[in-house]
C-alpha positions in Angstrom: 9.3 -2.8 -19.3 9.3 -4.6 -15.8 7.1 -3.9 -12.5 8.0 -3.4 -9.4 6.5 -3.0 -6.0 8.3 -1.2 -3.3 7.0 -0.7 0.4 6.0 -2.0 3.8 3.7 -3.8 6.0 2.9 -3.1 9.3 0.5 -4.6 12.3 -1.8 -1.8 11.3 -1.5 -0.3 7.6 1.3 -1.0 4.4 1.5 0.9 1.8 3.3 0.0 -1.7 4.3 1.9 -4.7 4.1 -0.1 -7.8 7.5 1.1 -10.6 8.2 0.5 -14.0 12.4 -0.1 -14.9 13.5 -0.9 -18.3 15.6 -3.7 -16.8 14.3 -7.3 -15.8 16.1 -7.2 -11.9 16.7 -10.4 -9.6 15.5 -10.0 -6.0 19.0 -9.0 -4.7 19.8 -6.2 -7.5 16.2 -4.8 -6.8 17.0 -4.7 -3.2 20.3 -3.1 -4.3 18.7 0.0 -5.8 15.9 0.3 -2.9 19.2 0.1 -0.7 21.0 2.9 -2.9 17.2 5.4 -2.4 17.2 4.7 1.4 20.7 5.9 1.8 20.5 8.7 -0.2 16.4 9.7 1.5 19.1 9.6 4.7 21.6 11.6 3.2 18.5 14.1 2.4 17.0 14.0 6.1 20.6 15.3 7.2 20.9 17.9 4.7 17.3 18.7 6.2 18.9 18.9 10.1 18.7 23.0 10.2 15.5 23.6 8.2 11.5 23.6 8.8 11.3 20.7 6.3 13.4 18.3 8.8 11.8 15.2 9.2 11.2 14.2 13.7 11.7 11.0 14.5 11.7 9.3 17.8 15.1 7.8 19.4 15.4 4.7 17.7 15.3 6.6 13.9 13.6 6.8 11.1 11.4 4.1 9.8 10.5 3.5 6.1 7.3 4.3 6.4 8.5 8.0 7.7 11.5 8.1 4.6 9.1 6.8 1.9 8.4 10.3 0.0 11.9 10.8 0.0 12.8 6.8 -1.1 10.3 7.3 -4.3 11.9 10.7 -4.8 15.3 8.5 -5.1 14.1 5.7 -7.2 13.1 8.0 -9.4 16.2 9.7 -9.9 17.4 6.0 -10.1 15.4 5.5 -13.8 11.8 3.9 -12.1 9.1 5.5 -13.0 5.7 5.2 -11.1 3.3 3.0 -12.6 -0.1 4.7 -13.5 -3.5 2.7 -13.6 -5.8 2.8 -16.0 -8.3 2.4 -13.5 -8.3 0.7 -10.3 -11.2 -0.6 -7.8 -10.6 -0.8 -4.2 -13.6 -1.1 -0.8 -13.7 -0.9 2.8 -12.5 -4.1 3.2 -13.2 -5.5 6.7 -17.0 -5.1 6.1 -19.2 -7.9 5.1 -19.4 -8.3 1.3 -23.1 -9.7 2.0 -24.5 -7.9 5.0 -24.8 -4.4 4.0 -25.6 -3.5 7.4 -22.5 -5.1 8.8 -20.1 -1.6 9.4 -22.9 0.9 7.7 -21.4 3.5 8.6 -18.2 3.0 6.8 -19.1 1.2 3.9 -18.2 2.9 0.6 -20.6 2.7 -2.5 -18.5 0.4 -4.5 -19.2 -2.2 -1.5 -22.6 -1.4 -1.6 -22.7 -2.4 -5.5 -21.4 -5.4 -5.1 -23.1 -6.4 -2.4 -26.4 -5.8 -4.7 -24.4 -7.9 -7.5 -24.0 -10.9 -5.4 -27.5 -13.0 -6.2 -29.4 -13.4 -3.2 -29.6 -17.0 -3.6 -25.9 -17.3 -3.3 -26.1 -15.1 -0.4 -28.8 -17.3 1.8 -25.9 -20.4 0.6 -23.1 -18.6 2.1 -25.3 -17.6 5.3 -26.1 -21.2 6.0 -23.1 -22.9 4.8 -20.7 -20.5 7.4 -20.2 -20.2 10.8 -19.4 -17.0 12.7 -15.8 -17.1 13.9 -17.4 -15.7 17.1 -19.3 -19.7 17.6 
């Protein structure tokens, strides 16, 4: 089994689907398959023209972030299959991992632990050893 991650990046948010294919694919054949799911996502928002499910887009088209769904619906057909996690970890990530107060009101409890696992003394290092991008 190989991986694969499929998606995009933005200036303000991404978002990647990692696969699993039974073949080892070069760059170009991978890009060949995620050109064959785009095509036929299209081919769906067409056939979706005359009903409530029809996807709006603005006058330029449809983006990738708007055709995703239908893309993974497509690779799948294609032989991926989504890759499932055993278990993942993930935090609010423009918060301070130190400062606890820094963003309080969006931090998550998994950035509050590790905050509390990060030694103190480490801490007060960092703290002195920095500067604030703001100096």
């Amino acid at each position: 089994m190989y991986f694969y991650s499929i998606g995009y990046g933005s200036y303000e948010d991404s978002s990647f689907i990692e696969y699993v294919f039974s073949d080892k694919l070069t760059d170009e054949e991978l890009e060949r398959y995620v050109h064959k799911a785009v095509i036929a996502a299209l081919e769906k928002v067409i056939a979706m023209a005359d009903t409530d499910d029809y996807l709006y887009y603005d006058s330029s088209g449809p983006t990738f972030r708007t055709i995703q769904d239908l893309v993974h619906e497509e690779l799948l057909n294609l032989g991926f299959n989504k890759l499932e996690y055993d278990a993942e970890w993930g935090c609010f990530g423009w918060a301070s991992i130190i400062d606890k107060d820094d963003w309080s009101n969006d931090r998550d409890d998994k950035l509050n632990r590790l905050s509390d696992a990060i030694p103190q003394n480490l801490k007060d290092a960092i703290i002195q050893n920095t500067r604030s991008i703001s100096e």
